[in-house]
DRENMAR-317740 format. One record per atom (N, C-alpha, C, CB): x, y, z. Coordinates in steps of 0.001 Angstrom, whole numbers, padded with zeros to 6 digits. Glycine has a CB too. Layout:
BEGIN
> X,Y,Z
...
This chain:
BEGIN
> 016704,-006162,-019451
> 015300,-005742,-019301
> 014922,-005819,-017823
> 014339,-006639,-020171
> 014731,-004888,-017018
> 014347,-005175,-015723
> 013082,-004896,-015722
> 015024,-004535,-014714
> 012265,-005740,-014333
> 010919,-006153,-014319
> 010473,-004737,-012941
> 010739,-008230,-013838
> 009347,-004712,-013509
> 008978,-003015,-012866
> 007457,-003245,-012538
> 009181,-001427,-014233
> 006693,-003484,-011476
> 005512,-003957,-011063
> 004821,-003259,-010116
> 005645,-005088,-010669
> 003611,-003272,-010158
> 002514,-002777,-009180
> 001466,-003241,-008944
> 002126,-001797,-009350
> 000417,-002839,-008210
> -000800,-003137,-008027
> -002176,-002018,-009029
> -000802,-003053,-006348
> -002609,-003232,-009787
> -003854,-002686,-010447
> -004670,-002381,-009664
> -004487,-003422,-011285
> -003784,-000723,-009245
> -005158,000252,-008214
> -005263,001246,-008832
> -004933,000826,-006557
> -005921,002620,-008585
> -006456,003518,-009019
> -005071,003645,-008586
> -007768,004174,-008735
> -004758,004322,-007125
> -003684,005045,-007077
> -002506,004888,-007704
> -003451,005116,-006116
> -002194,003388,-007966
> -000721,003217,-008282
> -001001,003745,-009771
> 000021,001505,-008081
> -002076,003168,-010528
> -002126,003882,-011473
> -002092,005107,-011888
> -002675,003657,-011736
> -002305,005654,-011247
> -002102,007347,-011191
> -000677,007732,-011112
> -002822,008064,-009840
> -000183,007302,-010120
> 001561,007705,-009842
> 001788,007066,-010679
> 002522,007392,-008528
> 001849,005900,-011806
> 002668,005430,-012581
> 002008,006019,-014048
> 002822,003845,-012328
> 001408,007355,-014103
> 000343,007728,-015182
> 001457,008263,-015979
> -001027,008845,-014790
> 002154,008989,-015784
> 003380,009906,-016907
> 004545,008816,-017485
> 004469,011364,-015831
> 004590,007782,-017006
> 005458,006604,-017275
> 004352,005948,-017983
> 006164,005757,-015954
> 003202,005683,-018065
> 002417,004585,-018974
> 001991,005264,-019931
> 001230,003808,-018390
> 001998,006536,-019946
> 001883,007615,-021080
> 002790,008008,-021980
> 001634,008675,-020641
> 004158,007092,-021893
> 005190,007690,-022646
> 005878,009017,-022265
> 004689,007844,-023837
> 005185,009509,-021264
> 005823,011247,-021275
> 007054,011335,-020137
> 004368,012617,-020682
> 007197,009974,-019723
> 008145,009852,-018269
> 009151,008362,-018765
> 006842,009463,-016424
> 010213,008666,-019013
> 011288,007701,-019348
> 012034,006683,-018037
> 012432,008670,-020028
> 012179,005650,-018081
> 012654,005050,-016769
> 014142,004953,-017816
> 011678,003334,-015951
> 015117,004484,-017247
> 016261,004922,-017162
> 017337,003122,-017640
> 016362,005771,-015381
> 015840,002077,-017972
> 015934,001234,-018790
> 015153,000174,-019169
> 016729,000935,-018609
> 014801,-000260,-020361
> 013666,-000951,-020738
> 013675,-002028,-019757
> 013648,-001408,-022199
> 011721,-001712,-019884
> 011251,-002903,-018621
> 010477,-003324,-019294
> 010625,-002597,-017119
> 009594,-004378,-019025
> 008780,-005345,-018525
> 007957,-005015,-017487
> 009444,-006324,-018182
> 006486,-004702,-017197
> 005656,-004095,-016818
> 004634,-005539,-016066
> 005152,-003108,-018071
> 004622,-005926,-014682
> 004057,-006857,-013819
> 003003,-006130,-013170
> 005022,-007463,-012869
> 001214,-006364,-013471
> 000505,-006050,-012456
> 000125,-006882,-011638
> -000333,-005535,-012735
> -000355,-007022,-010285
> -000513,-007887,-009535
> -001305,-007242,-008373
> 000694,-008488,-009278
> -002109,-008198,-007288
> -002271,-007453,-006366
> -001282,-007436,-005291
> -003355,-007670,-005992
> -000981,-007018,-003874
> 000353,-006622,-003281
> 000376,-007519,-002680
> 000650,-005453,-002566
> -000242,-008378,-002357
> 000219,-009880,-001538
> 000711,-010573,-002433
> -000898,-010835,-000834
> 000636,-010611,-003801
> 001386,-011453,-004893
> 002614,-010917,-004905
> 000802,-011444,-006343
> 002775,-009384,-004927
> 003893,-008766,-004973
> 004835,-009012,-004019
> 003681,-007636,-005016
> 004151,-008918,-002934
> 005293,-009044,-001637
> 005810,-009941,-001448
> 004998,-008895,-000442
> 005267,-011154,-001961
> 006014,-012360,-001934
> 006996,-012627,-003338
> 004914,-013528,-001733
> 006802,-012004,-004597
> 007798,-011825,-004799
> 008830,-011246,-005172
> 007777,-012132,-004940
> 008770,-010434,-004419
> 009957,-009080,-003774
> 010463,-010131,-002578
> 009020,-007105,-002927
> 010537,-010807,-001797
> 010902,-011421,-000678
> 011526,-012428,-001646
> 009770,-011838,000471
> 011380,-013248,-002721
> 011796,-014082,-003724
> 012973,-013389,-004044
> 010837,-014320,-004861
> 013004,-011920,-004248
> 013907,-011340,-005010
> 013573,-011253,-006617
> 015106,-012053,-004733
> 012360,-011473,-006906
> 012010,-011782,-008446
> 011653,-010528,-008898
> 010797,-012863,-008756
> 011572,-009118,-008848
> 011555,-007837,-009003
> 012241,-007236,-009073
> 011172,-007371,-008535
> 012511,-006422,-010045
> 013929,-005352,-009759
> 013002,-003763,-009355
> 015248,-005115,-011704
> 011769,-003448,-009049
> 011414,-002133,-008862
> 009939,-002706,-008762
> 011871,-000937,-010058
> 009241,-002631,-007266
> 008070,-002583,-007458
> 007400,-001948,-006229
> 007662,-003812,-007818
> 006010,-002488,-006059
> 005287,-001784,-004824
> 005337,-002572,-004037
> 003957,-001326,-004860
> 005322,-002538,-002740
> 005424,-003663,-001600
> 004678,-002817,-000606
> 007099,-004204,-001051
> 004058,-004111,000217
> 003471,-003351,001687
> 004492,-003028,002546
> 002481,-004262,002621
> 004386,-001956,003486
> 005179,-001227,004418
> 005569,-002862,005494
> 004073,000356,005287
> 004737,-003372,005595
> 004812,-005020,006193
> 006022,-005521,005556
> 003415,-006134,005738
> 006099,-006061,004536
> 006749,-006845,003638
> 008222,-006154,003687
> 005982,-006876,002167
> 008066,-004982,003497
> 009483,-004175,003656
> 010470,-005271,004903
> 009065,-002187,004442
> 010087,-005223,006332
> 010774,-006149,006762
> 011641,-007214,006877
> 010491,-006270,006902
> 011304,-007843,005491
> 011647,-009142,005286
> 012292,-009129,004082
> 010580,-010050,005330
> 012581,-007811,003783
> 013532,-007320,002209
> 014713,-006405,002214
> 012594,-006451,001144
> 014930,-005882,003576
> 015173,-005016,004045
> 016736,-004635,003138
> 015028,-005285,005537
> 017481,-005845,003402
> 018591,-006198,002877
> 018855,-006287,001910
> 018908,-006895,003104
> 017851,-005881,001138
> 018028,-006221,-000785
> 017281,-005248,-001490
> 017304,-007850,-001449
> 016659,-004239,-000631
> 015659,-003335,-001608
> 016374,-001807,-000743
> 013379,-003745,-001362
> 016620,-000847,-001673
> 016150,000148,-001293
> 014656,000725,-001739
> 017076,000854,-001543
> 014175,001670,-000564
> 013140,002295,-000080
> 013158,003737,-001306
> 013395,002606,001735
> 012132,003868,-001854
> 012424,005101,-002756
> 011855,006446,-001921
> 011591,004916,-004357
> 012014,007668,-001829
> 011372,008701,-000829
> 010269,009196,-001739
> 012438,010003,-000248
> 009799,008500,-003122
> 008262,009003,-003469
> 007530,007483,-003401
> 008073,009902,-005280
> 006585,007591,-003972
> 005883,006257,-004318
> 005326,006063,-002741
> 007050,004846,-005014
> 005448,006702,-001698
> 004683,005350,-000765
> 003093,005899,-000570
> 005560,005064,001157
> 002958,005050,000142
> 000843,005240,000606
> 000332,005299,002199
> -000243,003491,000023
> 000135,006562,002393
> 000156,006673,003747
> -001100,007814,003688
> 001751,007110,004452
> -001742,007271,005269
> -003066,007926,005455
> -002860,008600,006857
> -004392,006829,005402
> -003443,009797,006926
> -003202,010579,007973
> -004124,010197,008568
> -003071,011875,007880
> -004219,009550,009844
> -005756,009458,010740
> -006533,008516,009774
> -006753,011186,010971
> -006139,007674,008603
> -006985,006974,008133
> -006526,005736,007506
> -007631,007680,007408
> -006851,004410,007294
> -005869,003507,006526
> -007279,002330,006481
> -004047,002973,007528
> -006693,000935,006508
> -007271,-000085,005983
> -008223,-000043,007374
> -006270,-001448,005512
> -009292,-000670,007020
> -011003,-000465,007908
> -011389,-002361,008321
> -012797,000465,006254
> -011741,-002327,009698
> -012080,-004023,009909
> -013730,-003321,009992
> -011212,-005180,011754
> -014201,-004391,009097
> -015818,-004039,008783
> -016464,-005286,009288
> -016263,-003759,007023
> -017518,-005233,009923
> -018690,-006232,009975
> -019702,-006404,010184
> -018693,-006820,010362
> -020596,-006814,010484
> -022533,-006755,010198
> -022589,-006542,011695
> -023691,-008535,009466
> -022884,-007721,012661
> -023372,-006822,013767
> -022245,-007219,014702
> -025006,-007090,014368
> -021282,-007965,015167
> -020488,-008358,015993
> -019554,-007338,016444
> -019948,-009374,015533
> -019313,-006821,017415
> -018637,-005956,017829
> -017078,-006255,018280
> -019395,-005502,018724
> -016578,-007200,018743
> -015693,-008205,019280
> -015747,-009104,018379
> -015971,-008738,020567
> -015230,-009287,017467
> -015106,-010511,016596
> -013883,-011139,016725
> -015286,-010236,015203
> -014014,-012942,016477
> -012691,-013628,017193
> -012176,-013881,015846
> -012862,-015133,018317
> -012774,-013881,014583
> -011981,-014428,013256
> -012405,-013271,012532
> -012427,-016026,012493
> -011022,-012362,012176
> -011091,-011505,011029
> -010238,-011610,009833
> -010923,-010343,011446
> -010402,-011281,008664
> -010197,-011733,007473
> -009491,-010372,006841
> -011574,-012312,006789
> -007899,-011016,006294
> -006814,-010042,006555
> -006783,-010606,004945
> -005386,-010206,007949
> -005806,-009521,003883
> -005976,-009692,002233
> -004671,-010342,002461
> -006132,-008206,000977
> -003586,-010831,003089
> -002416,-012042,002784
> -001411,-011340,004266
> -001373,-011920,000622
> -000533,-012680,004636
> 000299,-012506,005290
> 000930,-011042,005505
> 000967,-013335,004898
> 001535,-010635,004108
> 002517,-009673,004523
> 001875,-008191,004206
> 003959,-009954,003722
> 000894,-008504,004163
> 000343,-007008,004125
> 000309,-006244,005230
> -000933,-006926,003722
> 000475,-004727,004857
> 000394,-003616,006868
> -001203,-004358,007038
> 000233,-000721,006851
> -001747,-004201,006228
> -003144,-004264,006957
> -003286,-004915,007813
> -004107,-004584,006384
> -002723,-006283,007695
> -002428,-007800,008849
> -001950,-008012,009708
> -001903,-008721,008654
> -001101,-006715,009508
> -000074,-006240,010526
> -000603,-005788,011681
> 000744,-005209,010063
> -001360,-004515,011060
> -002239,-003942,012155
> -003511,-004383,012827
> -002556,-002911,011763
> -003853,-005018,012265
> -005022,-005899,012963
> -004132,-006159,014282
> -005597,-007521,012013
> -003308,-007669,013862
> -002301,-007706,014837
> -002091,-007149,015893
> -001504,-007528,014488
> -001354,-005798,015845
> -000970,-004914,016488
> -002295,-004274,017261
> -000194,-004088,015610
> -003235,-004180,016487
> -004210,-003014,016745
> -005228,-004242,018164
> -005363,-002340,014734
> -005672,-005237,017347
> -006689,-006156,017787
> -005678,-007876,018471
> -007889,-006413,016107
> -004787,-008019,019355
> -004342,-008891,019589
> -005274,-010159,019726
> -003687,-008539,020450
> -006242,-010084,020284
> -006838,-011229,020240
> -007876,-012327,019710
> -006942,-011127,020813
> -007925,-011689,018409
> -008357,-012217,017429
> -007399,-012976,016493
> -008974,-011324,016893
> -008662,-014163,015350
> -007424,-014915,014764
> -007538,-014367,013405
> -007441,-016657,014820
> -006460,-014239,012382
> -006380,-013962,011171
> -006799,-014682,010733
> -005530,-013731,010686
> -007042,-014665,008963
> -007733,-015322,007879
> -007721,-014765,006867
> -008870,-015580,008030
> -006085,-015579,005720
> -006094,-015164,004739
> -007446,-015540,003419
> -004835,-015491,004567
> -007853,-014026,002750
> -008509,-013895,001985
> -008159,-013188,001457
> -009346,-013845,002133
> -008408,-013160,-000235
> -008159,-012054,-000947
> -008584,-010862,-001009
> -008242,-012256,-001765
> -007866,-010301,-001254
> -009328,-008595,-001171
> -010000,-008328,-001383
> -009571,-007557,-001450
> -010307,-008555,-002417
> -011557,-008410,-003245
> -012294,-009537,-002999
> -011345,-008254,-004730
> -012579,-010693,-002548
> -013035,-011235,-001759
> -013975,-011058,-000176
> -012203,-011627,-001821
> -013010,-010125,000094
> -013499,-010046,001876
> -014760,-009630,002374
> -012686,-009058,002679
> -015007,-009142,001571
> -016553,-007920,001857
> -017707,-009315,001299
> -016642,-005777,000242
> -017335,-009938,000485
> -018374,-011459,000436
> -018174,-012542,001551
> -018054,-012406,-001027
> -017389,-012323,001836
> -016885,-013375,002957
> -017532,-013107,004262
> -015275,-013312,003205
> -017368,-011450,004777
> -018006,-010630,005864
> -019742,-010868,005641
> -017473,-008854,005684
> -020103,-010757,004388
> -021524,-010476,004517
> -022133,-012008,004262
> -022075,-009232,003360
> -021079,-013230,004020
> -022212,-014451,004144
> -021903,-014659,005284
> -022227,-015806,003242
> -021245,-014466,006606
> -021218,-014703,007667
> -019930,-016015,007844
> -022686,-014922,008016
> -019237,-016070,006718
> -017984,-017163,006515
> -017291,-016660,008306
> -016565,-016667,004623
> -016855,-015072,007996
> -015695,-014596,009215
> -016655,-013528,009821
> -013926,-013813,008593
> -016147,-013106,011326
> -016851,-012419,011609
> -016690,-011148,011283
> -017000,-012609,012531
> -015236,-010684,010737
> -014940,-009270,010142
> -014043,-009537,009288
> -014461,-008158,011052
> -013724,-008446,008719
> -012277,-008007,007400
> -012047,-006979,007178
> -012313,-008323,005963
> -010700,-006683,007043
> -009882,-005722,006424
> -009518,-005512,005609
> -009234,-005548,006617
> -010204,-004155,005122
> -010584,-003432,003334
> -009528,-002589,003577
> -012351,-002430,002820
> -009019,-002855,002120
> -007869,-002012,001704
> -008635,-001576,000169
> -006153,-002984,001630
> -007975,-000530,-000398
> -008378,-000346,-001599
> -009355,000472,-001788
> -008632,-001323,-002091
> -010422,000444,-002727
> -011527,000675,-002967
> -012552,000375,-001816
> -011713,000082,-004057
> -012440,-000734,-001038
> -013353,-001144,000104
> -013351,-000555,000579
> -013368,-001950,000808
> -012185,000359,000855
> -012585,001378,002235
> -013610,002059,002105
> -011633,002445,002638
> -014211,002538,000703
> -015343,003574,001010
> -016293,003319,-000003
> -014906,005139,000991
> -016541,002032,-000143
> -017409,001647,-000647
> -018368,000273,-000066
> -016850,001596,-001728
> -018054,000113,001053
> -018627,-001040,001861
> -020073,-000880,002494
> -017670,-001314,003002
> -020135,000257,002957
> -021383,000607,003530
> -022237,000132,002375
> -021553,002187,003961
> -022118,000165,001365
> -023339,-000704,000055
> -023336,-001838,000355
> -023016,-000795,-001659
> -022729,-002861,001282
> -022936,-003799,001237
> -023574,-004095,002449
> -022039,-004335,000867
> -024302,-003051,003295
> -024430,-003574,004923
> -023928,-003540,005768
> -024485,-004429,005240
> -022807,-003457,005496
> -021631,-003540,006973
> -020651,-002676,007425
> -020727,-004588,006928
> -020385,-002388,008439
> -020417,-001114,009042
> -018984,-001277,009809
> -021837,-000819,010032
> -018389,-000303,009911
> -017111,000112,010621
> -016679,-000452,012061
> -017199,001546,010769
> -016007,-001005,012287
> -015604,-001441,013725
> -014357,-000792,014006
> -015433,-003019,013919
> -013525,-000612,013375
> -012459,000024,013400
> -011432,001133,012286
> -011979,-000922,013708
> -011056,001335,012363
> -010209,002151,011632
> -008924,002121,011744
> -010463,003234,011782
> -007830,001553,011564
> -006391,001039,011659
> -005757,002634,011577
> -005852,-000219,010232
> -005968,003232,010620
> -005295,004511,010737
> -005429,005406,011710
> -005505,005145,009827
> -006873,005265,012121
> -007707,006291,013511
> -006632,005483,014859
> -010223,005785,013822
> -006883,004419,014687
> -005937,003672,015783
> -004545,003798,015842
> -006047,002324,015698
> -003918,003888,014670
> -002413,004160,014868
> -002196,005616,015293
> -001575,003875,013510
> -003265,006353,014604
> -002547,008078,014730
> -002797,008278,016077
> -003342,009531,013737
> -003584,007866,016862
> -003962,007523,018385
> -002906,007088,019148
> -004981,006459,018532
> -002382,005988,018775
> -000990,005508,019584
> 000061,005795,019222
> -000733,004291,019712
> 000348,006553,018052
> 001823,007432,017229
> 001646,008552,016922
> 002378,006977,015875
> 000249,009321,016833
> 000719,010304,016784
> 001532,011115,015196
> 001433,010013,017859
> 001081,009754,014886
> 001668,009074,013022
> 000862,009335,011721
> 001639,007225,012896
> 001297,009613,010516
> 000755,008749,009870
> 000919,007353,009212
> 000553,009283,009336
> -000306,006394,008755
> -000262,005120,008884
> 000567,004431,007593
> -001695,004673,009058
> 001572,004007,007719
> 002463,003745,006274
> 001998,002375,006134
> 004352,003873,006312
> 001224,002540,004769
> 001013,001262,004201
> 001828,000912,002903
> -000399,001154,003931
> 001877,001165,002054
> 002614,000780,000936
> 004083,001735,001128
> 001659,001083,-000542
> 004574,000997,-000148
> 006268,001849,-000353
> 006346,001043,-001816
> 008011,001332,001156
> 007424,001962,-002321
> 008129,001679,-003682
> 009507,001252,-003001
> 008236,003120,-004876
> 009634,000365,-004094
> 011661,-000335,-003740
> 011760,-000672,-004670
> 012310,-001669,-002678
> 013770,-000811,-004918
> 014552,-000598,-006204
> 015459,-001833,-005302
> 015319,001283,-006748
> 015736,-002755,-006145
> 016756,-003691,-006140
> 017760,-002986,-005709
> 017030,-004351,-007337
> 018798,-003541,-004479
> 020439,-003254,-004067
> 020849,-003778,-005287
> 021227,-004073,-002604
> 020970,-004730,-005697
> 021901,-005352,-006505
> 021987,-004222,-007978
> 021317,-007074,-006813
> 021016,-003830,-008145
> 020941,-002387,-009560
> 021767,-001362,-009104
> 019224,-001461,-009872
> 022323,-000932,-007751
> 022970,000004,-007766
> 022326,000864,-007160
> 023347,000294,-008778
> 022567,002023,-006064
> 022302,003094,-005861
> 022030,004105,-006512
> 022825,003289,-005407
> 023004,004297,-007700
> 022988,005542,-008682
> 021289,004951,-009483
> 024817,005603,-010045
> 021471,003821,-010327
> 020141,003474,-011085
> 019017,003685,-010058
> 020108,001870,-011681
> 018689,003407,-008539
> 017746,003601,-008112
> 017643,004749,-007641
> 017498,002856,-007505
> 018759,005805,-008245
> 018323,007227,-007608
> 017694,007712,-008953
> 019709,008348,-006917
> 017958,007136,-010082
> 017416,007423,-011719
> 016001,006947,-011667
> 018317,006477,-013063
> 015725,006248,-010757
> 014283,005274,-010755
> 013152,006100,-010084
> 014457,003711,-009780
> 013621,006777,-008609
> 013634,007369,-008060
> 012711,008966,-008484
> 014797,007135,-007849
> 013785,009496,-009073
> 013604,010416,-010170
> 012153,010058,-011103
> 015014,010302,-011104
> 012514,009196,-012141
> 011629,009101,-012923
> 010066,008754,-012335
> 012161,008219,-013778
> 010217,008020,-010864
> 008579,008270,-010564
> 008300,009243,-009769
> 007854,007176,-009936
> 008741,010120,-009375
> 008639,011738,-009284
> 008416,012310,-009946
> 009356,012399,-009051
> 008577,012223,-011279
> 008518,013161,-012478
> 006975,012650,-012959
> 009940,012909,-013759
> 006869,011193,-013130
> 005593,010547,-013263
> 004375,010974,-012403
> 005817,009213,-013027
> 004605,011309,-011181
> 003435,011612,-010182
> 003240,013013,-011284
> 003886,011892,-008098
> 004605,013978,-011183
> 004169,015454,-011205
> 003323,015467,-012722
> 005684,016661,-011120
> 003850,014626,-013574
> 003071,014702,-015127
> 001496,014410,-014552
> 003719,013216,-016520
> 001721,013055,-013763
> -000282,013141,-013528
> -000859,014047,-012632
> -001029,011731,-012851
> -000038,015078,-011947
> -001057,015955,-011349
> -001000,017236,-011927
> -000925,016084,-009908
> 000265,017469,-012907
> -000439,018554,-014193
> -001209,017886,-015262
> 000753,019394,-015108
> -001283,016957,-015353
> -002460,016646,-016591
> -003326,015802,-015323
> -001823,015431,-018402
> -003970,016239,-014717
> -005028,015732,-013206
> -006575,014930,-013999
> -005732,017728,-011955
> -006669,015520,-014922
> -008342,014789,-015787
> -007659,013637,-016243
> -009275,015784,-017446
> -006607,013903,-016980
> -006410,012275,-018189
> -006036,011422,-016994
> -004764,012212,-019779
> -005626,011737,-015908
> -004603,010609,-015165
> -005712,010353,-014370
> -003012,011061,-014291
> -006990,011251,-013752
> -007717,010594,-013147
> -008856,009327,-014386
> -008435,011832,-012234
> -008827,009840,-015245
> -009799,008612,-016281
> -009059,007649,-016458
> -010297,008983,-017850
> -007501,007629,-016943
> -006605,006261,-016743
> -006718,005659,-015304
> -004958,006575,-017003
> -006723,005824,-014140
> -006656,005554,-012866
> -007971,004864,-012537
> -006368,006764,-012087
> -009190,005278,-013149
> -010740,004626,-013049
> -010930,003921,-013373
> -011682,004940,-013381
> -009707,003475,-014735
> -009932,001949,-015421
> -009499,000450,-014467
> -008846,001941,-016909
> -008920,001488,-013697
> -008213,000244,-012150
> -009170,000549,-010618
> -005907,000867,-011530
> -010532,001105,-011077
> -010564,001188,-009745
> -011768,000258,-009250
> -010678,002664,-009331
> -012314,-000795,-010288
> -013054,-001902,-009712
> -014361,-001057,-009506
> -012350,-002638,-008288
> -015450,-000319,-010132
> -015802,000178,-010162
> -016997,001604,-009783
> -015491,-000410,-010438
> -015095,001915,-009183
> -016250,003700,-008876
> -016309,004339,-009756
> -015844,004972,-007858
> -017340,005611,-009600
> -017381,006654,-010418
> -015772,007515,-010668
> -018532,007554,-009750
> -016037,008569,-011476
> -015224,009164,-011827
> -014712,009821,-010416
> -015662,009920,-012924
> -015324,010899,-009657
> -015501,011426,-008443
> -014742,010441,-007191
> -017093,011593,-008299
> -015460,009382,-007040
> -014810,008334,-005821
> -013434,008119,-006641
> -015838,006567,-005445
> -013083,008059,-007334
> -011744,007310,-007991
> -010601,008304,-007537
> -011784,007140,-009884
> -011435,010217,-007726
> -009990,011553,-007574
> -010350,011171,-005766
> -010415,014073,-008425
> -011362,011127,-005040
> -011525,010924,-003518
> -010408,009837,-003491
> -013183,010403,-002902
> -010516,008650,-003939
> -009178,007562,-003687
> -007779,008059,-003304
> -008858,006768,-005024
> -007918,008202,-004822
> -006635,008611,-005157
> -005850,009884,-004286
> -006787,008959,-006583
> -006953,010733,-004293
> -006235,011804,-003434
> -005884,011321,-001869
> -007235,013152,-003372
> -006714,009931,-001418
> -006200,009722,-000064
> -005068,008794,-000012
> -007247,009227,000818
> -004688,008538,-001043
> -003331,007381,-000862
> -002066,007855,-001903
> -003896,005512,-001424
> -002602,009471,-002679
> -001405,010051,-003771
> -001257,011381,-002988
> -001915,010302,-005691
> -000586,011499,-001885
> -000727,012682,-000976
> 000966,013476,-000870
> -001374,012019,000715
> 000947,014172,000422
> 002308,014617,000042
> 003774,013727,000938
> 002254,016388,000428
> 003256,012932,001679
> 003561,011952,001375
> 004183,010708,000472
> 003101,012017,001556
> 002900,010953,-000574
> 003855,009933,-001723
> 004852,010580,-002402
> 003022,009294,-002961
> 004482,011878,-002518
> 005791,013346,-003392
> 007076,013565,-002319
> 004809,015534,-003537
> 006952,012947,-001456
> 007820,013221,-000479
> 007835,012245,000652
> 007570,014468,-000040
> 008431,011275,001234
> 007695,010566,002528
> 008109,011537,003240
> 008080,009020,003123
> 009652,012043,003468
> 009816,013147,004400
> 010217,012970,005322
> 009004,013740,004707
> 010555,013707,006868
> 011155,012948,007916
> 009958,012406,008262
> 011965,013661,009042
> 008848,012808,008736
> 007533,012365,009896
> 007120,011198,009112
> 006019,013626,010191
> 007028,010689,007622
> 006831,009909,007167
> 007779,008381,007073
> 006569,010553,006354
> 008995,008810,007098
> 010071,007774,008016
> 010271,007539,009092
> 011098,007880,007981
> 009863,008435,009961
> 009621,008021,011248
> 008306,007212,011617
> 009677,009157,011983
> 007347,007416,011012
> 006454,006748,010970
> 006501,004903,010541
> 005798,007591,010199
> 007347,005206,009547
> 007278,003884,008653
> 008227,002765,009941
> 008302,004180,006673
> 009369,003397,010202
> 010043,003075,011604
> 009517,002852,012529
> 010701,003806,012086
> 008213,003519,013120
> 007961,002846,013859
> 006881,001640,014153
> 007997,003539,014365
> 006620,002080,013066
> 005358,000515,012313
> 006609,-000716,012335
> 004525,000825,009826
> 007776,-000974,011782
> 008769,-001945,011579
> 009354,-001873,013384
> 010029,-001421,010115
> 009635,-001351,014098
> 010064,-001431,015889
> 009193,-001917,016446
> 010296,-000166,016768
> 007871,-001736,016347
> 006729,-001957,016821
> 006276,-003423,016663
> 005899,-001059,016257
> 006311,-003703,014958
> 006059,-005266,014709
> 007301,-005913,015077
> 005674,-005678,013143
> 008769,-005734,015266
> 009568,-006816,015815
> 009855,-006885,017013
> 010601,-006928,015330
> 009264,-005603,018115
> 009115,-005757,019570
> 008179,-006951,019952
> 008558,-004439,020170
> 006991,-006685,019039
> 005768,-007928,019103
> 006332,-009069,018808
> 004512,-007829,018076
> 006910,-009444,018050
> 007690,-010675,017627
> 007257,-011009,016302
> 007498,-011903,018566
> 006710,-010278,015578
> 006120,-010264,014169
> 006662,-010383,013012
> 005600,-009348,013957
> 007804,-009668,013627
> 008894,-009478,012308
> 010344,-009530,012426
> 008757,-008153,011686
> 011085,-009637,011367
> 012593,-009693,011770
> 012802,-007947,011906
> 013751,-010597,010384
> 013567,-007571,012291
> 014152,-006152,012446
> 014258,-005697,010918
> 015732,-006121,013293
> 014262,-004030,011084
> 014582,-003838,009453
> 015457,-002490,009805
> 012970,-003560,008182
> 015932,-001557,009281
> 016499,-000358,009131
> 016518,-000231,007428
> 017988,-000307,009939
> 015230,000709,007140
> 015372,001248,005777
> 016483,001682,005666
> 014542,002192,005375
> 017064,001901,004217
> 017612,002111,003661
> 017119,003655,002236
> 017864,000782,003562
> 017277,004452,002316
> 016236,004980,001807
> 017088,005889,000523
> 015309,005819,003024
> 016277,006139,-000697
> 017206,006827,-001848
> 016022,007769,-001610
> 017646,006043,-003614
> 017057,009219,-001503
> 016226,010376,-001353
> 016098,011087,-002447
> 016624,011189,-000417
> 015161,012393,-003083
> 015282,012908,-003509
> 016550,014102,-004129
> 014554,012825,-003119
């Protein structure tokens, strides 16, 4: 029985919509883990996953034991995780959703001289508005739903990377256990390809399954989500999308952030 996991988001829910529907076969009975991706990434770094979602971060530190699948990832053109806060413009403590997330990454990268502060995600936007930290970084649903709470944009991690790369911003990825084999993770591979394409020919049922994960937007904000993190990209990362992801991983171990990685990647 291998263990097959994601994050209870709109999007992942969506790409995993033709597989939770019965209409998309994986290639052997699993066991189904939701979690959010800082739970995940740590354990994918455990090795306790045989197929799940991981941050483009976390990839780093797995490098050696996961292949990279060429659908499934989450990448924003000119747009990604947002540091939000009330009035501080320069803030010295911002509030990142866990260690190995890109988002934490890029702060990092983006904002050197500020200090991190793990909080959960769904957390952060309460944390920002009692004045706990002076900012945070919304991933998820936060990205475009924060302005309801008061607090206003300081940055844009994706606006900032496509600025200095020229990129788009790779945040998530799908990975398949080395130890399963190449051939099974090219079957894995497959089957969530086939899963995306079932939810974007049946586009209504997969967007109402996908709303039940999206912490609650409307129907409308949920296909806006989804369409910014289920792009062509996730149907494909592609070359510009591996080059991208490459240079997010060169970038964090020039900084000293990370150990080195060289994906490994099962293509279409």
């Amino acid at each position: 029985m291998i263990k097959i996991a994601h994050s209870p988001d709109a999007d992942d829910a969506y790409m995993f919509y033709g597989i939770a529907s019965g209409a998309v076969k994986l290639p052997a009975p699993y066991v189904e883990f939701l979690s959010d991706i800082e739970t995940l990434n740590k354990l994918a770094i455990e090795e306790l996953l045989d197929i799940t979602a991981v941050s483009a971060h976390a990839l780093a530190y797995i490098c050696d034991r996961y292949y990279v699948m060429s659908v499934g990832a989450s990448m924003g053109e000119g747009y990604g995780p947002v540091v939000v806060g009330r009035e501080v413009d320069r803030p010295r403590h911002v509030a990142v959703p866990g260690r190995y997330t890109t988002a934490a990454l890029l702060v990092r990268l983006a904002m050197p001289h500020v200090k991190t502060v793990e909080i959960p995600f769904d957390k952060i936007m309460d944390a920002v508005a009692a004045g706990v930290v002076d900012a945070g970084v919304l991933i998820h649903e936060g990205q475009i739903t924060y302005s309801r709470r008061g607090l206003r944009k300081i940055l844009d991690l994706g606006e900032w990377w496509l600025r200095e790369t020229d990129l788009p911003t790779p945040l998530g990825l799908d990975v398949v256990r080395k130890a399963l084999g190449r051939d099974f993770a090219a079957a894995v591979t497959k089957a969530l390809a086939d899963s995306i394409k079932y939810a974007d020919s049946h586009r209504e049922e997969a967007l109402k399954y996908a709303q039940k994960f999206s912490r609650g937007l409307t129907l409308e904000e949920t296909a806006k989500f989804v369409d910014m993190y289920v792009n062509a990209y996730t149907r494909d990362i592609g070359q510009r999308g591996k080059k991208a992801l490459e240079e997010l991983l060169a970038r964090a171990k020039e900084a000293g952030l990370t150990p080195g990685c060289t994906p490994d990647y099962i293509d279409l």
